[in-house]
N, C-alpha and C positions, 0 to 999 in steps of 0.2 A: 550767588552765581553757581556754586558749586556744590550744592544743593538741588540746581534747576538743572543742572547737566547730570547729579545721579541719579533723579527720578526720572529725566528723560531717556537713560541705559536703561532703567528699570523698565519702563512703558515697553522700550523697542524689544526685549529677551520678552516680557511678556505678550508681546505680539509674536514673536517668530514663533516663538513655543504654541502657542496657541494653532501654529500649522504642523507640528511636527507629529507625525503618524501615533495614535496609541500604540503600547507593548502590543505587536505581532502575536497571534494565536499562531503558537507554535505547532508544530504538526510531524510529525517521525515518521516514516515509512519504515517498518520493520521485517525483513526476510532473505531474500534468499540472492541468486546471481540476475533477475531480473530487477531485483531494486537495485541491488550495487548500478547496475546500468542505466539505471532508471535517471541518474546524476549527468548521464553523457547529452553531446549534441540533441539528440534526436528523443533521449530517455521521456518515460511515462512524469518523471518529477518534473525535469526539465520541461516539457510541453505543459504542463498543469500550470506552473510558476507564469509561462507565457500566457496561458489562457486568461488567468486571475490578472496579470498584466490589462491587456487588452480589453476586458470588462471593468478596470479603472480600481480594482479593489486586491492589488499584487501587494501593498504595504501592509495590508492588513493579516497578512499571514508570513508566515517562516518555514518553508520546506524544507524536509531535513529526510537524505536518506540515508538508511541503515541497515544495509544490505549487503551480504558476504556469500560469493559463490559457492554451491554447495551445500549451503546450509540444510539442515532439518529442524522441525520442532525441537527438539532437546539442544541441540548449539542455541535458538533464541535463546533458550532459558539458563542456559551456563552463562550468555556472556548481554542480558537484559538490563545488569545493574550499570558495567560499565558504559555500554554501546545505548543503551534507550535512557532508563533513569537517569544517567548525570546530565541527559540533556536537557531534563524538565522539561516532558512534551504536556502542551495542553491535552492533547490528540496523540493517540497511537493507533496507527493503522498495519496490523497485523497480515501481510502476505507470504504465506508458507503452506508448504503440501504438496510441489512437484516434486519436490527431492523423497520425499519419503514416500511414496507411492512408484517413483520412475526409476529410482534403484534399487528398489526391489529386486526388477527382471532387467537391469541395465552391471549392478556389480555385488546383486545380493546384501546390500548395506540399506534398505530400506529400514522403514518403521511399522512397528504390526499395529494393528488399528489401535489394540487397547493401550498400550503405550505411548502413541501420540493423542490419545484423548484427557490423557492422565495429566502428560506433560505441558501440554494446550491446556487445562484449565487449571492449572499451577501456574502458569504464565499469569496468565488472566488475571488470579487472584495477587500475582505481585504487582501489577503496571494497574492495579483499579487502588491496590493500597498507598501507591504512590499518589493518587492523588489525579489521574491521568482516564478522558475517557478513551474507549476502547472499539475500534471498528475492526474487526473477522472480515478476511475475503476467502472464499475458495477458491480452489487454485482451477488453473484456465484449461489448458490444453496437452497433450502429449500428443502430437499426430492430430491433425485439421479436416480428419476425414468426420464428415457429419452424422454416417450411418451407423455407429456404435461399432465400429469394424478395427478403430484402433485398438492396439494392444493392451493398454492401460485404461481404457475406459472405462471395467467393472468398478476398477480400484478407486479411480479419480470420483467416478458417482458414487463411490461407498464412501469415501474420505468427505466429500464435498457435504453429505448428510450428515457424517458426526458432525463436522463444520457448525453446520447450522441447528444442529440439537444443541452446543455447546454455546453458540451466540444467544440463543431462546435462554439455557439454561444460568448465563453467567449476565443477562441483560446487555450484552451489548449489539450493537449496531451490525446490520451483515449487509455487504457487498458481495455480489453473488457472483463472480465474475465466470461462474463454470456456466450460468445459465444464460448469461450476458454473452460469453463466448461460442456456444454451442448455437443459439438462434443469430449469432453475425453470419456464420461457417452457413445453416440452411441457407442465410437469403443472399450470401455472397461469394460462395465457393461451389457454383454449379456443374462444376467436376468431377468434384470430391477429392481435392487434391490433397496431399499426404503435408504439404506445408505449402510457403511462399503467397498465403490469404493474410496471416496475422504475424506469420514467423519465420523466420530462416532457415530453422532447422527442426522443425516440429513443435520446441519448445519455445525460445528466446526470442524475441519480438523482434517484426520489423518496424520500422517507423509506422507504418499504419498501427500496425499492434497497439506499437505504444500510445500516439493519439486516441485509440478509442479507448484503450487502459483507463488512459487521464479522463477522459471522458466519463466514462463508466465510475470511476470511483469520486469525480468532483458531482457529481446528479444526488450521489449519498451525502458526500461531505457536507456540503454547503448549508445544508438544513442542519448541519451540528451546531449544538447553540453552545 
């Protein structure tokens, strides 16, 4: 009898188990004051996590943001081992490069190109050693006006091309989000308004922002195997 009642425990742990979701592919968001935000009500994580909900396949992943206002390329990489590696991301998706192009001419603390290129693929080579792959985004917007008339626009399409020299060169995956952003601003900002299309304040997302954010970056992700 007591016998029939432990392989009967046995069958039923082996049935429940048998529903319980695999290990989550885990996924890190790494960068700056829009992924810190990216965690809130309305955030780009936040609405991803929904989306993945709602298409029935939310267990199957682990959103994780990692994001500190302010940041530049050389803060990811001082503080990569604590804040990314110890999370053991399957996935690391890399968004940085308003800060070091927009305080430049904001408080003189910018970054000159050849030093965040250096820095960017010193990263790189740490979180691919880990064990982790690797998706590059360029960075989105400073000012919503479409016609190249913002102030940072040389910079941001000079930054956005090492970007993507350094995704080519280090093989990883590129979200393009300057080119994703700039064709939203033609077909949706028939003004040319200075923000209040994808952001608040030139920079920082509004809730649309961030919905298409999540948009734009899950159309890459999902094809990551």
């Amino acid at each position: 009898m007591k016998s029939k009642l432990i392989l009967s425990i046995a069958l039923l742990l082996a049935t429940l188990s048998s529903f319980s979701p695999a290990n989550p592919i885990k996924i890190v968001f790494f960068g700056d004051s829009i992924t810190q935000a990216g965690v809130s009500k309305t955030g780009y994580i936040t609405q991803m996590q929904g989306m993945l909900a709602a298409q029935g396949i939310g267990d199957k992943y682990e959103l994780i943001g990692a994001g500190i206002g302010g940041n530049k390329i050389y803060d990811l990489y001082l503080r990569h081992e604590d804040d990314l590696l110890s999370k053991k991301p399957n996935i690391t998706v890399i968004y940085i490069g308003i800060n070091d192009v927009w305080h430049k001419t904001s408080s003189r603390t910018g970054t000159d190109a050849d030093k965040f290129e250096r820095f960017y693929n010193a990263l790189i080579k740490k979180i691919q050693a880990a064990g982790s792959q690797v998706l590059i985004c360029t960075p989105t917007v400073i000012g919503e006006r479409y016609d190249a008339t913002n102030e940072n626009d040389g910079d941001l399409n000079r930054y956005s091309d090492i970007i993507r020299r350094i995704a080519k060169n280090n093989n990883c995956t590129l979200i393009d989000l300057r080119k994703a952003f700039l064709t939203y601003e033609q077909n949706n900002n028939p003004e040319n308004k200075e923000s209040g299309i994808l952001t608040s304040d030139r920079v920082h997302l509004n809730e649309t922002g961030n919905k298409f954010l999540a948009e734009t970056m899950w159309s890459v992700l999902k094809d990551i195997k």
